[in-house]
C-alpha positions in Angstrom: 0.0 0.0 0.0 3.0 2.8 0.6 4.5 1.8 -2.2 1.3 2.8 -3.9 0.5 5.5 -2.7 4.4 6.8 -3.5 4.0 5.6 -6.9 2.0 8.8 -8.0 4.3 11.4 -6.1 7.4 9.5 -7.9 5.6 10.2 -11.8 5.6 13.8 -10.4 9.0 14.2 -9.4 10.2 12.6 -12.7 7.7 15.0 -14.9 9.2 18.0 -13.2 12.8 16.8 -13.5 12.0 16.0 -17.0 10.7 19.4 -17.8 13.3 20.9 -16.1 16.1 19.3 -18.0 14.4 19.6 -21.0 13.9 23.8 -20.4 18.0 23.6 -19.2 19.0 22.2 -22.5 16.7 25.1 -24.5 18.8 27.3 -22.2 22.5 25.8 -22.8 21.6 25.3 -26.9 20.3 29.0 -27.1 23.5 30.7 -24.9 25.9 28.1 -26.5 24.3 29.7 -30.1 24.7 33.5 -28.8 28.1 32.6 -27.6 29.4 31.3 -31.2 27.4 34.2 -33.0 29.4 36.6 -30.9 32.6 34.5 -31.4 32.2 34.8 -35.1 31.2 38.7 -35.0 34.7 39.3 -32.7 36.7 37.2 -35.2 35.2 39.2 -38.0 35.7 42.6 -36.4 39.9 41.9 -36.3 40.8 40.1 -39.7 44.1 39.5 -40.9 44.4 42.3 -43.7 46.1 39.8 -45.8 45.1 41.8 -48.5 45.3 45.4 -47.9 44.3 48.2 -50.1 44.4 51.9 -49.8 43.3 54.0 -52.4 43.3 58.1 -53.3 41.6 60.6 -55.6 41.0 63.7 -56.0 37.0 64.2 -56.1 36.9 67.4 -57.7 33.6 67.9 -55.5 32.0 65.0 -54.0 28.5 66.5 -54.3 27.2 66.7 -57.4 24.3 69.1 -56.5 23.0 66.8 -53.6 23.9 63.9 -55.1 27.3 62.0 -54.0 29.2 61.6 -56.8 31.5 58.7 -56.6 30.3 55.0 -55.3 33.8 54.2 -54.2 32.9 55.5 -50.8 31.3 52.5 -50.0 33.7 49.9 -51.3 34.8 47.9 -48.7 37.3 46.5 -50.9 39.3 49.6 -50.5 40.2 49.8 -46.7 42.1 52.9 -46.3 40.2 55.8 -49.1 42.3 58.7 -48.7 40.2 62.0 -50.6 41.0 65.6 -51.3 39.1 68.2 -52.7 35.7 67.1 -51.4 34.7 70.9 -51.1 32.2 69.2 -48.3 29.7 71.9 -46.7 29.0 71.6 -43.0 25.6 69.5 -43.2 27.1 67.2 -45.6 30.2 66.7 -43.5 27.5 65.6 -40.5 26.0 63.5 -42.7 28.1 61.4 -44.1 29.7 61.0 -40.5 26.7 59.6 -38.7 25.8 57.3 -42.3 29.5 55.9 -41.5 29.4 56.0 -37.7 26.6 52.6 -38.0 27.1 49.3 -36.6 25.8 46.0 -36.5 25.1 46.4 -32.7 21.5 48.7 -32.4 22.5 51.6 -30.4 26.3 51.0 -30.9 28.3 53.9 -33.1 32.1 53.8 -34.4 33.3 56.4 -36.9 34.7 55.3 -39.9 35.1 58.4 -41.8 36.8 61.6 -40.8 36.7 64.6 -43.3 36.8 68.3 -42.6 34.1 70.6 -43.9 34.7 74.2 -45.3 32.5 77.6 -44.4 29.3 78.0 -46.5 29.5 81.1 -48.8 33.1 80.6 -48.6 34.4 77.0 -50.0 37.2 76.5 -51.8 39.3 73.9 -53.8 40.0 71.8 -50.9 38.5 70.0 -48.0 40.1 66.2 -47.0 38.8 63.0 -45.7 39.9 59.7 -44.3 37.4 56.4 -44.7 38.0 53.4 -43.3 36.0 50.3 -44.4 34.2 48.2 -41.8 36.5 46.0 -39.2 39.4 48.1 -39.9 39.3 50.5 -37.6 40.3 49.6 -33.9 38.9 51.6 -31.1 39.0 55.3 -31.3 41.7 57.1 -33.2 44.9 58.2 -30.8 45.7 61.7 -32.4 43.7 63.3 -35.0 45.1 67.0 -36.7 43.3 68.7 -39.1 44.0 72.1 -41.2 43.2 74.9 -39.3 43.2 77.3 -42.0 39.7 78.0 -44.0 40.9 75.7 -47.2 41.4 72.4 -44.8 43.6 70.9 -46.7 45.5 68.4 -44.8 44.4 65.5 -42.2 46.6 63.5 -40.5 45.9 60.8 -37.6 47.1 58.0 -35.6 45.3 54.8 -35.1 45.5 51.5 -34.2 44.3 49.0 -36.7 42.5 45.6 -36.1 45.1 43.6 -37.5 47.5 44.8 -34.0 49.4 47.4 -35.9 49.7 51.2 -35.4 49.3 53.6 -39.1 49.9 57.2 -39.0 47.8 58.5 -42.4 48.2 61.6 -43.8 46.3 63.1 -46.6 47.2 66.5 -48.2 45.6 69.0 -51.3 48.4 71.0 -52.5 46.5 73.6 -54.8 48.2 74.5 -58.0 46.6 78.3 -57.3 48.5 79.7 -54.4 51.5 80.9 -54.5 55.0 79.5 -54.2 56.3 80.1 -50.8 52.5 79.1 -49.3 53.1 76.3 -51.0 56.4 75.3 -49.6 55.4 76.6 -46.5 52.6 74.0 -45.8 54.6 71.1 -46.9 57.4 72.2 -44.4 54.9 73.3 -41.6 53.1 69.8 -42.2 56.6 67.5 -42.3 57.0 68.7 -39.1 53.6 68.3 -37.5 53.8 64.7 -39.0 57.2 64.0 -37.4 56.1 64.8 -34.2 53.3 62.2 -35.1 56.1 59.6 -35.8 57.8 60.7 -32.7 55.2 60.2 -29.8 53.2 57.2 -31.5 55.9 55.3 -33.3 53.6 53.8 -36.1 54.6 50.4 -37.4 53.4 52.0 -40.7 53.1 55.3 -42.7 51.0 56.0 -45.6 50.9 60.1 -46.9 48.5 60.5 -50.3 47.0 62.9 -52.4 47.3 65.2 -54.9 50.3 67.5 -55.3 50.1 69.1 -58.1 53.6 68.4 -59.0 55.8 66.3 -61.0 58.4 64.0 -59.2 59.5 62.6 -62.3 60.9 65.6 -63.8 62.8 68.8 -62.6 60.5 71.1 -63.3 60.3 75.1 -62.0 58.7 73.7 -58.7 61.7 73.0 -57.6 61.6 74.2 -54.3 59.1 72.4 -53.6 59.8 69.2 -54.7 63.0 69.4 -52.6 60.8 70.1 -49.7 58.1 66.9 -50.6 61.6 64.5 -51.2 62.5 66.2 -47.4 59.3 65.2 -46.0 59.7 61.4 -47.9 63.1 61.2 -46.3 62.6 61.9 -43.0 59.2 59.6 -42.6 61.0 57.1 -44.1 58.4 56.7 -47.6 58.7 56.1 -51.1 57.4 57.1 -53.8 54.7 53.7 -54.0 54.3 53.9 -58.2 57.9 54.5 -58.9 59.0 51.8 -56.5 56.7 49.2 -58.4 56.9 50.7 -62.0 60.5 52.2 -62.1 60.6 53.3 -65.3 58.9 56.4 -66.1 59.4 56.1 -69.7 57.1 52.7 -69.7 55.0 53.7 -67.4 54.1 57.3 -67.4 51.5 56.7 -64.7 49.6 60.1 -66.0 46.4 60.2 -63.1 45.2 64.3 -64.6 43.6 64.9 -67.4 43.0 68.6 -69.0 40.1 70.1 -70.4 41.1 67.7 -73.6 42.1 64.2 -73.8 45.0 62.8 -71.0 48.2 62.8 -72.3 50.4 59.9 -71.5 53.2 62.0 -70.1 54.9 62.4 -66.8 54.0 65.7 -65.9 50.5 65.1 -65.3 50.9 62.0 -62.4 50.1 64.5 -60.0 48.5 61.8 -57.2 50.5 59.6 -55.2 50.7 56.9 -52.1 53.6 57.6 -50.7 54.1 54.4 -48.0 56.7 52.9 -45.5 59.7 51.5 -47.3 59.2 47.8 -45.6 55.3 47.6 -46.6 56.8 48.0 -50.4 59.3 45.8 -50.0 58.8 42.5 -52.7 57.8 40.0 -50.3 54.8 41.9 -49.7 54.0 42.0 -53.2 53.3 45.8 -53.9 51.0 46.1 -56.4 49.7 49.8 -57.8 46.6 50.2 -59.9 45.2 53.3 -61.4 41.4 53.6 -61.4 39.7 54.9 -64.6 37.6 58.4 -64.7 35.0 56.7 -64.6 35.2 55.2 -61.1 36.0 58.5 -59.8 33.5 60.8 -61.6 36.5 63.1 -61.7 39.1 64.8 -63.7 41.6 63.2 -61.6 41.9 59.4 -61.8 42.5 56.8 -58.7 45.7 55.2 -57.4 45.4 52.1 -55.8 48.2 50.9 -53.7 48.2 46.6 -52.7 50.2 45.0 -50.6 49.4 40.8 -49.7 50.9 41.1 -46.4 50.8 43.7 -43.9 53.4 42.7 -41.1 53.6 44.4 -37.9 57.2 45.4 -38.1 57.5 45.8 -34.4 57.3 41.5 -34.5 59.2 41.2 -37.9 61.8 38.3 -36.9 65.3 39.0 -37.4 66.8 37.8 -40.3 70.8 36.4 -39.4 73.5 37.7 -42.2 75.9 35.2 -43.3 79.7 36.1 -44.2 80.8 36.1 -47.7 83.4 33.6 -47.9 84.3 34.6 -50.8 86.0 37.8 -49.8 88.6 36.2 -48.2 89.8 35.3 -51.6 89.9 39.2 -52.1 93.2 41.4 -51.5 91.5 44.7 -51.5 89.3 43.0 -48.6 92.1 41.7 -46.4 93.7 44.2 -47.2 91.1 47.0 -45.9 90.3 44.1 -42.7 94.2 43.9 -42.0 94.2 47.6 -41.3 90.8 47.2 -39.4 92.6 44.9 -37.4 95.7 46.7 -36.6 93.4 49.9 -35.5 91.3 47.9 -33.0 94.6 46.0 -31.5 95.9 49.7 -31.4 93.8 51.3 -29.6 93.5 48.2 -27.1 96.7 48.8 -26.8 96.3 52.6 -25.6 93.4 51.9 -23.6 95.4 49.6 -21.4 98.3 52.1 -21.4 100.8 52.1 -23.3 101.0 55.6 -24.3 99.8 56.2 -20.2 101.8 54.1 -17.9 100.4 53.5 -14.7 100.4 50.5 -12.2 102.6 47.6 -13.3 99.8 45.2 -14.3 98.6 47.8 -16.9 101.9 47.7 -18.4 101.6 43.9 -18.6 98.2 44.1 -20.3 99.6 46.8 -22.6 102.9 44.4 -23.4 100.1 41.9 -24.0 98.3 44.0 -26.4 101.4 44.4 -28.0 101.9 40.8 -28.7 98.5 40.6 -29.9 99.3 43.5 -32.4 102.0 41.2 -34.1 100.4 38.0 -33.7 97.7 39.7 -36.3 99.8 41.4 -38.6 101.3 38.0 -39.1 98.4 35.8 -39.2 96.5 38.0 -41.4 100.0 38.8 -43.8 100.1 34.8 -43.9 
């Protein structure tokens, strides 16, 4: 009879322990699927950069009327777009931040796109922006400096990217209408702004883009300031990304402006460049540079596209050991160059320990020792 009458309470306890497993393995499935969803969106929001891409133009407006000119904006393919003369007003400036401030998460923003915007009433050529495409961009940028004058045309920041690495970008309108020594001026005023930059952040890597308005392939009556460009690319440690990959200017002209009729294939109109850190253009990362068509740009001025396979942090770039040329002991303008290498540095051990100086005895024994070793190596090397 009591194990009847436990019989019902038992059916009970199993139903609820049934129905309680059963609503704990809902529970474990559904946080072990938000777990791996958020796993993938992390891993997504930091990818390699394998393939990196950065790409300038000159826009020659981005507004058309209200209209935005140019889709390349929103090609993610291109994960560094680098613009000048975007001749942005105010209320377009605002609203192509907050378009590119979105994120997947509701509620969540991240700016992507810096730009500066000029006066209403009183815009002209100029105006810059930096856009980075999504993932890219790590956290909020360290240092940002913009162009304080009414033309803005300069930006240049510091940020940390998602693949680990640190970039200082810089992107620069040089107009062909002012004057000489303005021009000069800002180039010098900007180097230095930039190697303060270089300075306090130490960036693994250094991109500077835009348009000039000069020739680098010819010495032309700018010189002044193409010495003071060359200064800038010397001291940041760039080259010139086109000429490093197509050397020749003969067979590859790399013309990116074309006049009021059709582009002439001649040097003295590739205005636009990348200029980039000598290691990311070095030919293990397979540098690649691309000029985009008129077409894609909706502009006078056509695109370069700078591509690199690789981006390595240099900060973690291992080591590579140097060997010694065998060879050049078979050479008597070598030994002859390391025999009076070798005769210095016993010569000067030999002062150190005081020959020329004598003080206690056992310096004068090192020194007779140094001595010794002085004609031990004139010999072994004459032999």
């Amino acid at each position: 009879k009591n194990s009847i009458k436990t019989f019902p309470s038992f059916l009970n306890y199993f139903k609820h322990f049934t129905l309680y497993f059963f609503y704990s393995s809902i529970s474990f499935i559904s946080l072990f699927l938000y777990l791996k969803s958020q796993f993938n969106y992390i891993t997504t929001m930091a990818p390699s950069l394998q393939n990196f891409s950065f790409l300038t133009f000159n826009a020659n407006s981005l507004y058309r009327g209200a209209i935005l000119k140019s889709k390349l904006l929103f090609d993610n393919q291109h994960h560094i777009l680098a613009v000048v003369d975007t001749r942005t007003s105010a209320g377009q400036t605002a609203a192509l931040t907050e378009k590119f401030s979105k994120t997947e998460v509701v509620g969540k923003k991240h700016q992507r796109i810096f730009m500066s915007s000029q006066e209403e009433g009183k815009r002209h050529t100029g105006g810059v922006l930096i856009r980075f495409a999504e993932n890219i961009l790590q956290g909020e940028p360290l240092k940002v400096v913009f162009d304080e004058s009414p033309y803005k045309r300069f930006l240049a920041m510091v940020v940390n990217l998602s693949n680990g690495s640190k970039a200082m970008i810089c992107v620069m309108y040089i107009s062909p209408n002012d004057k000489m020594d303005k021009r000069v001026d800002m180039v010098d005023s900007l180097t230095q702004r930039l190697v303060n930059l270089k300075d306090t952040f130490k960036p693994d890597n250094i991109w500077v883009a835009g348009d000039l308005n000069i020739s680098l392939d010819q010495d032309d009556k700018h010189k002044r300031l193409k010495r003071s460009i060359l200064a800038m690319m010397y001291i940041l440690d760039v080259q010139d990304s086109f000429r490093v990959v197509h050397p020749s200017s003969d067979s590859h002209a790399g013309a990116t402006f074309s006049s009021r009729s059709n582009i002439q294939e001649c040097s003295n109109s590739r205005i636009d460049y990348i200029f980039a850190s000598n290691h990311l253009l070095e030919a293990h990362n397979h540098p690649r540079v691309q000029l985009l068509s008129f077409d894609e740009t909706v502009s006078d001025h056509m695109g370069v596209r700078l591509s690199v396979t690789r981006q390595p942090n240099t900060a973690l770039q291992e080591k590579k050991r140097k060997r010694f040329d065998d060879t050049l002991l078979g050479n008597s303008d070598f030994m002859k160059l390391a025999n009076g290498e070798v005769i210095k540095f016993f010569t000067k051990l030999a002062y150190d320990e005081g020959t020329l100086v004598g003080y206690s005895k056992e310096r004068k024994i090192k020194a007779k020792n140094a001595e010794w070793l002085i004609d031990q190596s004139c010999t072994s090397t004459r032999d």
